[in-house]
PyMOL CGO cylinders between C-alpha atoms (Angstrom):
from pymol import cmd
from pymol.cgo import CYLINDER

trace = [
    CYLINDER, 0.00, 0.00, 0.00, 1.55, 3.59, -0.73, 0.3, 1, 1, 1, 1, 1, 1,
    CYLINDER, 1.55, 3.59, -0.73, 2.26, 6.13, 1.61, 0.3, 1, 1, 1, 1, 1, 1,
    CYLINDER, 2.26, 6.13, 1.61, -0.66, 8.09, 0.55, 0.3, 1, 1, 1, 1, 1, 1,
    CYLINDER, -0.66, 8.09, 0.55, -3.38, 5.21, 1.24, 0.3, 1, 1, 1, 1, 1, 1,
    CYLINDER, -3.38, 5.21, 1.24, -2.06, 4.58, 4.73, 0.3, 1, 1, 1, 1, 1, 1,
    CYLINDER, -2.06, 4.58, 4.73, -2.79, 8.08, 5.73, 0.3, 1, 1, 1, 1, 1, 1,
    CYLINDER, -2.79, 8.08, 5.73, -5.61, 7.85, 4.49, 0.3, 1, 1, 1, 1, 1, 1,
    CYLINDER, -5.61, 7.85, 4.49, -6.27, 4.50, 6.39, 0.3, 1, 1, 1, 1, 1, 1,
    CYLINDER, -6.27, 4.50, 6.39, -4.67, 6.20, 9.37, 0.3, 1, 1, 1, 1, 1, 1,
    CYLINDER, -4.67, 6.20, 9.37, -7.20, 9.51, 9.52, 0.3, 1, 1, 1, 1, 1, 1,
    CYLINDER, -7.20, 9.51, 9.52, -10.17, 7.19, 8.80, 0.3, 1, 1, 1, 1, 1, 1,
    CYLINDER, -10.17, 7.19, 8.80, -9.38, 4.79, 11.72, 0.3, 1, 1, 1, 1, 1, 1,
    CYLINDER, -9.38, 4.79, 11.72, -8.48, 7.82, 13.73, 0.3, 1, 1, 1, 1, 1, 1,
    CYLINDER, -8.48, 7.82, 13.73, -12.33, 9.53, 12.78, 0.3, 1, 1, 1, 1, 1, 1,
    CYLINDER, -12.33, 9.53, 12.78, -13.99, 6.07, 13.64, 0.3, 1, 1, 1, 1, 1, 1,
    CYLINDER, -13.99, 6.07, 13.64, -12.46, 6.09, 17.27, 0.3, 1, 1, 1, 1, 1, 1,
    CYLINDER, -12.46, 6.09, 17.27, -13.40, 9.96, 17.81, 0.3, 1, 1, 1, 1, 1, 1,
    CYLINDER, -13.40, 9.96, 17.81, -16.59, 8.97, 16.70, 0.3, 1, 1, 1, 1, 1, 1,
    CYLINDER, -16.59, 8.97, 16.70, -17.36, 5.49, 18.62, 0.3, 1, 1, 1, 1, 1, 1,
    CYLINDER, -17.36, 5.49, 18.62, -14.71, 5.30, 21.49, 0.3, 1, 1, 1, 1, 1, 1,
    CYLINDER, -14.71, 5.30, 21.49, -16.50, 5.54, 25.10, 0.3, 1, 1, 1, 1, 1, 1,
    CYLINDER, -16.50, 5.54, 25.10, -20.11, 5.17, 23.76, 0.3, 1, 1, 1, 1, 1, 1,
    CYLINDER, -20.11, 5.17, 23.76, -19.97, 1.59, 24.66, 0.3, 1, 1, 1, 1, 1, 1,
    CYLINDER, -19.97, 1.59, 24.66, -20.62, 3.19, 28.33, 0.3, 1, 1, 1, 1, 1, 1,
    CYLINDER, -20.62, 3.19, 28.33, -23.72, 5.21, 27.40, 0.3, 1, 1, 1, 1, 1, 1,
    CYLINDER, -23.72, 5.21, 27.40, -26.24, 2.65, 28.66, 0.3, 1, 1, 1, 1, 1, 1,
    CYLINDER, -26.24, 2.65, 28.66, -24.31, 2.49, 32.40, 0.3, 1, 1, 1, 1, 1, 1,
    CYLINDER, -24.31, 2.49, 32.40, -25.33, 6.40, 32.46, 0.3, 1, 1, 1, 1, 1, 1,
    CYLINDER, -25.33, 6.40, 32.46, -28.73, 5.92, 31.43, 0.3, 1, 1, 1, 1, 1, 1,
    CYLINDER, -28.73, 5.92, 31.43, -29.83, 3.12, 33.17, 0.3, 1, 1, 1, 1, 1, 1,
    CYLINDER, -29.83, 3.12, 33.17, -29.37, 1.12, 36.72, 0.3, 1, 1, 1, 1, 1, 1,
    CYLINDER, -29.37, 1.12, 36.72, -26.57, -1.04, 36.90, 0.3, 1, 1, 1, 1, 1, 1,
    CYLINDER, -26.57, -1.04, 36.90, -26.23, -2.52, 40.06, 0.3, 1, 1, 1, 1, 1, 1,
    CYLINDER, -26.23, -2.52, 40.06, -22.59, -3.79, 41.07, 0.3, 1, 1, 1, 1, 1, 1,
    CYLINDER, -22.59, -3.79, 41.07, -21.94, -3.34, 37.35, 0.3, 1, 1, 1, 1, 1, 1,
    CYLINDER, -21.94, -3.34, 37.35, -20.95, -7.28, 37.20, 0.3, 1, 1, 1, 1, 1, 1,
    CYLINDER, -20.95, -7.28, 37.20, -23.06, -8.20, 34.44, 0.3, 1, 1, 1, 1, 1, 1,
    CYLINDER, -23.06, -8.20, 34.44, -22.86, -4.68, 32.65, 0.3, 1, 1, 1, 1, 1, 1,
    CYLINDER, -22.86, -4.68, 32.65, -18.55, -5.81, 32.64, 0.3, 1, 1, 1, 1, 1, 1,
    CYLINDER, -18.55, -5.81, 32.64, -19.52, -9.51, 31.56, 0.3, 1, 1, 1, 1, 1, 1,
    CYLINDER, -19.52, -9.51, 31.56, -21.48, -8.47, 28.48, 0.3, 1, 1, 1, 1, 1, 1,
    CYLINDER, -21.48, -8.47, 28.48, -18.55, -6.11, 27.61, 0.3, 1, 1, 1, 1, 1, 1,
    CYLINDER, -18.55, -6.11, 27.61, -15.94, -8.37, 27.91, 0.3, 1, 1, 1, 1, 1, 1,
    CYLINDER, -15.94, -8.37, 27.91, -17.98, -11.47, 25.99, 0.3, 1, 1, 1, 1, 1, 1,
    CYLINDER, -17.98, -11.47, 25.99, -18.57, -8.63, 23.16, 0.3, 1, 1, 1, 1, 1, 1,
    CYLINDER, -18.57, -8.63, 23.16, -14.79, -7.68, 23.22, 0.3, 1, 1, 1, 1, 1, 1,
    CYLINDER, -14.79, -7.68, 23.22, -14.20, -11.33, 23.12, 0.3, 1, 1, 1, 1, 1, 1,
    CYLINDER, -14.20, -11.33, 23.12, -15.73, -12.12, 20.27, 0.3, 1, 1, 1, 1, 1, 1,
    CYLINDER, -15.73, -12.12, 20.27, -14.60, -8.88, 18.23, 0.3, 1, 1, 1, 1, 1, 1,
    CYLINDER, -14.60, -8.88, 18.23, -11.15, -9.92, 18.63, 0.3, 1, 1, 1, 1, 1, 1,
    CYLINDER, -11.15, -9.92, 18.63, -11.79, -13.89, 17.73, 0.3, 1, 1, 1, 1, 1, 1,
    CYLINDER, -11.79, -13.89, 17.73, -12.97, -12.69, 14.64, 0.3, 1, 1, 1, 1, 1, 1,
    CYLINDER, -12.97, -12.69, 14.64, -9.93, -10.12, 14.02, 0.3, 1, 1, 1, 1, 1, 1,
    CYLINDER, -9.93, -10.12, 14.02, -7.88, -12.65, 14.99, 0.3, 1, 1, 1, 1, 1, 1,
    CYLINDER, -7.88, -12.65, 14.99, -9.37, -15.34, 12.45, 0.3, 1, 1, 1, 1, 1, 1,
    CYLINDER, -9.37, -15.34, 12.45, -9.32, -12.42, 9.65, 0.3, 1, 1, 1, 1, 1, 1,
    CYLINDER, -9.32, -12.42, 9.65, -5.51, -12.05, 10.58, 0.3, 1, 1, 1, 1, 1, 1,
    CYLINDER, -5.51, -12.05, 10.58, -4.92, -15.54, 10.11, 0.3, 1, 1, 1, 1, 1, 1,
    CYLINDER, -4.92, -15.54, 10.11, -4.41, -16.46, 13.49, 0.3, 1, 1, 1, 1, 1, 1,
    CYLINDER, -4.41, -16.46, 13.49, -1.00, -14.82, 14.48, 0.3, 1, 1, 1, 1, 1, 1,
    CYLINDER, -1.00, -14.82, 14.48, 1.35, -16.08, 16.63, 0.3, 1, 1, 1, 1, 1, 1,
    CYLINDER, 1.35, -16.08, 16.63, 0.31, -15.79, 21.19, 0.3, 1, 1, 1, 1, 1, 1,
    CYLINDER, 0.31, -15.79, 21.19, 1.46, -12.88, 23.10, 0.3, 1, 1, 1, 1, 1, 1,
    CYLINDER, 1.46, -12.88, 23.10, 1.58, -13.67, 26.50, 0.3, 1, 1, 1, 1, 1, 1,
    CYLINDER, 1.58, -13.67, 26.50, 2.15, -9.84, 27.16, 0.3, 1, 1, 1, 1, 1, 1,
    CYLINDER, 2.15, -9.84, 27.16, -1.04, -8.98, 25.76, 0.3, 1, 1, 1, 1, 1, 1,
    CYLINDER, -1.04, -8.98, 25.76, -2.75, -11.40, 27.78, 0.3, 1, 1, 1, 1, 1, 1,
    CYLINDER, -2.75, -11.40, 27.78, -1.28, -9.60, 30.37, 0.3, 1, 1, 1, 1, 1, 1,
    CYLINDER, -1.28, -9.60, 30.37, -2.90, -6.42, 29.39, 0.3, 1, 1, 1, 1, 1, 1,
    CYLINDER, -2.90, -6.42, 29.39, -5.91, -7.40, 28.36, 0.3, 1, 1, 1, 1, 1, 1,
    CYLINDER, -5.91, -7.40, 28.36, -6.49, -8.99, 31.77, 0.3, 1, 1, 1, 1, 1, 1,
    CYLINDER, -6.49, -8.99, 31.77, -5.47, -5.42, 33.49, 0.3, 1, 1, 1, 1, 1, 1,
    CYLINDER, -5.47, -5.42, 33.49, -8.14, -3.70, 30.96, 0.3, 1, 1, 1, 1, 1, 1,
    CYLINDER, -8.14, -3.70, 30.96, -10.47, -5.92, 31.93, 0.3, 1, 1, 1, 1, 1, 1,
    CYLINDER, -10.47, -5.92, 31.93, -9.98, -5.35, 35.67, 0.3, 1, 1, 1, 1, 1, 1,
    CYLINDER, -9.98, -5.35, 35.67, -10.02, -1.81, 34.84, 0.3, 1, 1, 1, 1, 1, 1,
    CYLINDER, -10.02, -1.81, 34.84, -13.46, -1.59, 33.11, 0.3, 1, 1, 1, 1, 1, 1,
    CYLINDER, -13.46, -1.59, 33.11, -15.02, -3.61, 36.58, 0.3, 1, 1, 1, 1, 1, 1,
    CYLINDER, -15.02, -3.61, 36.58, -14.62, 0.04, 38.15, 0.3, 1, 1, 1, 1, 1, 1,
    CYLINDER, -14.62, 0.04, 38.15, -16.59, 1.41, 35.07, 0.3, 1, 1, 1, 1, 1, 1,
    CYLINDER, -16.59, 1.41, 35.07, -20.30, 2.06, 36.91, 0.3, 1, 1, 1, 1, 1, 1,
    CYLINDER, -20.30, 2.06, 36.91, -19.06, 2.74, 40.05, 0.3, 1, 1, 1, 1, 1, 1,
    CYLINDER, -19.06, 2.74, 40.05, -16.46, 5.53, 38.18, 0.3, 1, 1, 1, 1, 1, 1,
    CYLINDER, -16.46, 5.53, 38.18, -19.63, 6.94, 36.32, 0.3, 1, 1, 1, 1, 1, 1,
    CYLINDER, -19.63, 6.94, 36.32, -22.11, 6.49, 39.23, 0.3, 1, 1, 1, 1, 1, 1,
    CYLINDER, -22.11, 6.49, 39.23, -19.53, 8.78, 41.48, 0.3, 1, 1, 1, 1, 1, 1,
    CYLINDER, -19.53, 8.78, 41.48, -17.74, 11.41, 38.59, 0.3, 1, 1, 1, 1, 1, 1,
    CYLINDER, -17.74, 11.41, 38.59, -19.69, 11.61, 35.88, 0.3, 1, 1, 1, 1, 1, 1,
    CYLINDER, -19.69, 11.61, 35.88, -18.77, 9.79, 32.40, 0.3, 1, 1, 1, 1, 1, 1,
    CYLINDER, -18.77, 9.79, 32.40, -17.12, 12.50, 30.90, 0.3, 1, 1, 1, 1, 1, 1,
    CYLINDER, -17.12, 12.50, 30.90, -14.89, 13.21, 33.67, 0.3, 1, 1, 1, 1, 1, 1,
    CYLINDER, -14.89, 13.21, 33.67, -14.06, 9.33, 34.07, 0.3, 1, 1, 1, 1, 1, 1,
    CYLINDER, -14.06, 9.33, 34.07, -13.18, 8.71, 30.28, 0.3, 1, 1, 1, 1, 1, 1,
    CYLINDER, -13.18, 8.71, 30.28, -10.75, 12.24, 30.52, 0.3, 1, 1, 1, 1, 1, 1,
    CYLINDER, -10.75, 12.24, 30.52, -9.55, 10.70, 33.55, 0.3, 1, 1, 1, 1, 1, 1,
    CYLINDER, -9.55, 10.70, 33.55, -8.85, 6.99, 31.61, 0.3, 1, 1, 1, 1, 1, 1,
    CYLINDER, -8.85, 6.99, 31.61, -7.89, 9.08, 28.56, 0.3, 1, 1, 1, 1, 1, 1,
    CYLINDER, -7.89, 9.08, 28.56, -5.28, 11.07, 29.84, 0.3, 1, 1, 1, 1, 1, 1,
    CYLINDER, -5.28, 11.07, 29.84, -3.79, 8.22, 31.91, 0.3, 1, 1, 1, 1, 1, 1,
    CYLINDER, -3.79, 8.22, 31.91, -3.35, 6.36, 28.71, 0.3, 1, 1, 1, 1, 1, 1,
    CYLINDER, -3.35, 6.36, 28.71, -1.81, 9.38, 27.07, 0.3, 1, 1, 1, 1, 1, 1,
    CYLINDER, -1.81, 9.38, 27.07, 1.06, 9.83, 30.06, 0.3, 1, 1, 1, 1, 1, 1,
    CYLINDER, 1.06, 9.83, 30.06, 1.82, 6.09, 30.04, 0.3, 1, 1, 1, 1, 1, 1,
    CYLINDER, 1.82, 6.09, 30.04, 1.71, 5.63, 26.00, 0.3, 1, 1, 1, 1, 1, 1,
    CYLINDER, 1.71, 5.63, 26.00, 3.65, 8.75, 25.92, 0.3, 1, 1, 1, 1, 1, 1,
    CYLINDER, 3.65, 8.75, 25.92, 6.34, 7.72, 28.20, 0.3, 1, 1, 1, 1, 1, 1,
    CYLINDER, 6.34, 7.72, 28.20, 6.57, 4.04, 26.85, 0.3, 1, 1, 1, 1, 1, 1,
    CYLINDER, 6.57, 4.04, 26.85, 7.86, 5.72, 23.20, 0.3, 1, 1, 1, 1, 1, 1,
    CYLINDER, 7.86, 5.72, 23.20, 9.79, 8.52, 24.67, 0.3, 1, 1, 1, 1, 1, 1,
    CYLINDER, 9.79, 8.52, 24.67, 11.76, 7.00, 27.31, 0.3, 1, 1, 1, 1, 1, 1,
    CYLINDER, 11.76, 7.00, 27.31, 11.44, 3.27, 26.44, 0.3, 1, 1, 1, 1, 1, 1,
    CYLINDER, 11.44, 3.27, 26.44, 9.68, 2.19, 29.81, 0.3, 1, 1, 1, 1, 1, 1,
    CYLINDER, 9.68, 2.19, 29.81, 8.69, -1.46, 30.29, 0.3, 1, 1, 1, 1, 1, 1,
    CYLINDER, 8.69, -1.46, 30.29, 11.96, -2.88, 27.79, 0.3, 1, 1, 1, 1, 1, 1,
    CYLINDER, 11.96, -2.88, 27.79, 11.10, -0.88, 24.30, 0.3, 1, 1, 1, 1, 1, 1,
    CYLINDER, 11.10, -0.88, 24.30, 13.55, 1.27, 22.87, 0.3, 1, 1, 1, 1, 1, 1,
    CYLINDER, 13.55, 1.27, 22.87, 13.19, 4.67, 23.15, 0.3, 1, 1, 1, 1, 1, 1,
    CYLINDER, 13.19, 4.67, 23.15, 11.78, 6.12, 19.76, 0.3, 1, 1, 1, 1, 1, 1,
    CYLINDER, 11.78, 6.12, 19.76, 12.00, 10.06, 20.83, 0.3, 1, 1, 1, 1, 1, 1,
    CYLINDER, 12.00, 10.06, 20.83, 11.12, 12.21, 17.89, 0.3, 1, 1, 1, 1, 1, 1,
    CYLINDER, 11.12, 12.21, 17.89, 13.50, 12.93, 15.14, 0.3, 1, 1, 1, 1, 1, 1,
    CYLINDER, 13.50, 12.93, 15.14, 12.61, 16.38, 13.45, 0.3, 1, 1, 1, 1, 1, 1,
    CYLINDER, 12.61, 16.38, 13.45, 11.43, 18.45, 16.27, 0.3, 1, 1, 1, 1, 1, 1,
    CYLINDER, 11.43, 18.45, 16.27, 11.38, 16.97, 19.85, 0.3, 1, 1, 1, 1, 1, 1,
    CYLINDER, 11.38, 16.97, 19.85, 10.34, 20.16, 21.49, 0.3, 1, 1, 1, 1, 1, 1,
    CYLINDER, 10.34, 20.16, 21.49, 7.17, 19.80, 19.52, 0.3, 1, 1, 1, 1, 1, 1,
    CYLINDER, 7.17, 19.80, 19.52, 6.39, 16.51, 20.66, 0.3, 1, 1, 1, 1, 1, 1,
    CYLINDER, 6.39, 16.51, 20.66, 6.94, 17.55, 24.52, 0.3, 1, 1, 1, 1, 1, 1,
    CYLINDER, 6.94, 17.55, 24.52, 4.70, 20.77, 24.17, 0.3, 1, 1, 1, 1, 1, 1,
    CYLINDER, 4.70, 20.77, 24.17, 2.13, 18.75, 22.51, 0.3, 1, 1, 1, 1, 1, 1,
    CYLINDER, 2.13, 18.75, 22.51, 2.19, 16.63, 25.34, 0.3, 1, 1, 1, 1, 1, 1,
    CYLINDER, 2.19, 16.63, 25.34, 1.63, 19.14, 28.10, 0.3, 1, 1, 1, 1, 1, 1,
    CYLINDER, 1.63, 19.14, 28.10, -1.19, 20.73, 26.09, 0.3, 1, 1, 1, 1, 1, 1,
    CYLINDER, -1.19, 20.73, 26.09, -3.12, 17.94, 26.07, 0.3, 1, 1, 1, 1, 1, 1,
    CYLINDER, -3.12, 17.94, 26.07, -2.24, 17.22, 29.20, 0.3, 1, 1, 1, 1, 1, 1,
    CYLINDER, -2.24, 17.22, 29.20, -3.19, 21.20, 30.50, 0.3, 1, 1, 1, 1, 1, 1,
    CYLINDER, -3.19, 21.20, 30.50, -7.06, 20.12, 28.60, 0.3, 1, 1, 1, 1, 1, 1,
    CYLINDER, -7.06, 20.12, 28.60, -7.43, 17.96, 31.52, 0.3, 1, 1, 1, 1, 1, 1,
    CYLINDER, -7.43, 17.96, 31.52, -6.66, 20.67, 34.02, 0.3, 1, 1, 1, 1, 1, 1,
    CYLINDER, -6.66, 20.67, 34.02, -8.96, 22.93, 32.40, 0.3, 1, 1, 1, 1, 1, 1,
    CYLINDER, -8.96, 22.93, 32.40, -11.36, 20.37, 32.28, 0.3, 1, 1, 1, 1, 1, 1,
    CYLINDER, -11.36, 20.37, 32.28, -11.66, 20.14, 36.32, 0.3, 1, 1, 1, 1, 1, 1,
    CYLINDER, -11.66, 20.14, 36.32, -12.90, 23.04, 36.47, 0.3, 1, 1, 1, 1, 1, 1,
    CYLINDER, -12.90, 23.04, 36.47, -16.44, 22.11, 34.42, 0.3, 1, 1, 1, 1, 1, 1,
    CYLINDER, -16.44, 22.11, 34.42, -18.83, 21.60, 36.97, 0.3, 1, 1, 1, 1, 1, 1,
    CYLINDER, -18.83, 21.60, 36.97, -22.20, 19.42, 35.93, 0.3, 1, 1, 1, 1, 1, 1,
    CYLINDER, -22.20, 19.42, 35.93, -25.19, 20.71, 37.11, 0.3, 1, 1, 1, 1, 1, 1,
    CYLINDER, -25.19, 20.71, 37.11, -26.66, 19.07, 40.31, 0.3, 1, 1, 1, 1, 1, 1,
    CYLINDER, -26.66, 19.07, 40.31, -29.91, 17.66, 40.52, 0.3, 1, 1, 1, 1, 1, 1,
    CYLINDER, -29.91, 17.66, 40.52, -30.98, 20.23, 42.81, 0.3, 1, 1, 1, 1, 1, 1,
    CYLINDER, -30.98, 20.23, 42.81, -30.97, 22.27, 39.95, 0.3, 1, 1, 1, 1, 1, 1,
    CYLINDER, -30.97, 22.27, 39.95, -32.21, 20.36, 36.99, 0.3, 1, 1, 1, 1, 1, 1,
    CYLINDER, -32.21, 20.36, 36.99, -35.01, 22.40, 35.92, 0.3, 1, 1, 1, 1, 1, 1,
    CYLINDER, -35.01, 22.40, 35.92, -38.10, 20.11, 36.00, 0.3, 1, 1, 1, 1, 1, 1,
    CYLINDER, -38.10, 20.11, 36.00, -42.14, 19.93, 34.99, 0.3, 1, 1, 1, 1, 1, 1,
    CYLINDER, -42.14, 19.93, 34.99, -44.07, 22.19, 37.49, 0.3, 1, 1, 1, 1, 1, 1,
    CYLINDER, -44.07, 22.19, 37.49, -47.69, 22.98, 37.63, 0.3, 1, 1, 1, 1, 1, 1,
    CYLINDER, -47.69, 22.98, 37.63, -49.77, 24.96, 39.16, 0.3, 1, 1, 1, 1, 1, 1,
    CYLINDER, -49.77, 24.96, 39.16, -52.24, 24.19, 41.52, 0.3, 1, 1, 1, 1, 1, 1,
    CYLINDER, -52.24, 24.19, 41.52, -54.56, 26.37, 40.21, 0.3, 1, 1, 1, 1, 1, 1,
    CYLINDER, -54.56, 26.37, 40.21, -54.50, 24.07, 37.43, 0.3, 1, 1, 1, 1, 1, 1,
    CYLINDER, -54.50, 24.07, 37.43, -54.71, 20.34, 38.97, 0.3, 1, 1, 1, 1, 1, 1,
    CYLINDER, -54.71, 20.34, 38.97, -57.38, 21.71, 41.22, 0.3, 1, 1, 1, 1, 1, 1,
    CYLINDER, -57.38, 21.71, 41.22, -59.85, 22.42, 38.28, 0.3, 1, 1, 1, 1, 1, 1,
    CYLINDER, -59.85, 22.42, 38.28, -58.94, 19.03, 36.30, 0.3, 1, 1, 1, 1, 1, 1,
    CYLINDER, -58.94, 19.03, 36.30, -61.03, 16.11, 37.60, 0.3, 1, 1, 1, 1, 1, 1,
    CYLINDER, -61.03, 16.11, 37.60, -59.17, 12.85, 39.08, 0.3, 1, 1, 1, 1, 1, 1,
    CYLINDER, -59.17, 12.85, 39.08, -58.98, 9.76, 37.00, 0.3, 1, 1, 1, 1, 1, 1,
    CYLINDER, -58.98, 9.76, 37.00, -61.36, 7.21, 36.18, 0.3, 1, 1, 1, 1, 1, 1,
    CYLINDER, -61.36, 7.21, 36.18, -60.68, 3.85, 35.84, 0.3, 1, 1, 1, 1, 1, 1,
    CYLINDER, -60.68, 3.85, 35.84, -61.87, 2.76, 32.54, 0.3, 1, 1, 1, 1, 1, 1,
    CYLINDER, -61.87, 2.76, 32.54, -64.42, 0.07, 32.40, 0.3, 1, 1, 1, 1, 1, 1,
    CYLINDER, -64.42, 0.07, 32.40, -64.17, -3.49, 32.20, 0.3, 1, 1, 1, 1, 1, 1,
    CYLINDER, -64.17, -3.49, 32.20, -64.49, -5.27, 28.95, 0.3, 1, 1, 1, 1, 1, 1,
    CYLINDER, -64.49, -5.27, 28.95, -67.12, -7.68, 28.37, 0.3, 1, 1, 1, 1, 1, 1,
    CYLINDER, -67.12, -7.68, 28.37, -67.30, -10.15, 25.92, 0.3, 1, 1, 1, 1, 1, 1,
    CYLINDER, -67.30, -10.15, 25.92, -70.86, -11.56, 24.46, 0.3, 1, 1, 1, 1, 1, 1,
]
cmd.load_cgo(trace, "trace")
């Protein structure tokens, strides 16, 4: 493939993650989840299964026991999911994930951590480093975003002028059949 159709590739798997990554926690914000047990169950069987396929697609490459390794620490990681969103918020949890994975990736290339070389940036290193602590300054910003309480989530009222002139309810009548 030329260099041209691997950018390409590159932006358009970079748009699909913008576009899909964290909405696999939408339904712990908008409904119950208990302990979250089940909620992490489903997620990992559906991970599962997404990389079974990849893998078969691939042509089954060869074991990593490494990425066993981290797959098992993801795992573990996504059991604190509903109690992270019950507590924070969602968006304040995934910035929180997010820019944890940004420090740790970032380090791993820059100063080889955890046996890889160190792969520091060629052309312009001071551009790498002050992209770092911008993005990493977005989440300081970011703490200072405060979502509204439910004290004051504005809700339904009415008046009791009004429900004192409407009639109550009437249960409807009973069928009856022939």
């Amino acid at each position: 493939m030329s260099d041209d159709g691997m950018l390409v590739r590159g932006f358009l798997g970079a748009a699909v993650a913008v576009l899909f990554f964290g909405s696999n926690f939408v339904p712990v914000k908008k409904f119950k989840m208990g302990d979250g047990m089940f909620f992490q169950w489903l997620m990992a069987c559906g991970i599962w299964l997404v990389g079974l396929i990849v893998n078969f697609i691939q042509g089954s490459p060869q074991f990593e026991p490494w990425a066993l390794l981290g797959g098992a620490m993801w795992a573990t990681g996504n059991i604190t999911v509903v109690s992270i969103v019950s507590c924070i918020g969602m968006g304040l949890g995934l910035l929180i994930w997010g820019c944890t994975s940004l420090i740790v990736g970032w380090c791993m290339g820059y100063f080889g951590w955890f046996g890889l070389e160190a792969d520091a940036p060629a052309n312009i290193p001071g551009l790498n480093i002050a992209g770092f602590f911008i993005a990493m300054s977005s989440m300081i910003w970011y703490f200072f975003v405060k979502p509204p309480s439910k004290a004051t989530t504005p809700t339904l009222k009415t008046s009791s002028a009004t429900t004192a002139s409407k009639p109550p309810p009437t249960p409807s009548a009973p069928l009856q059949t022939p």
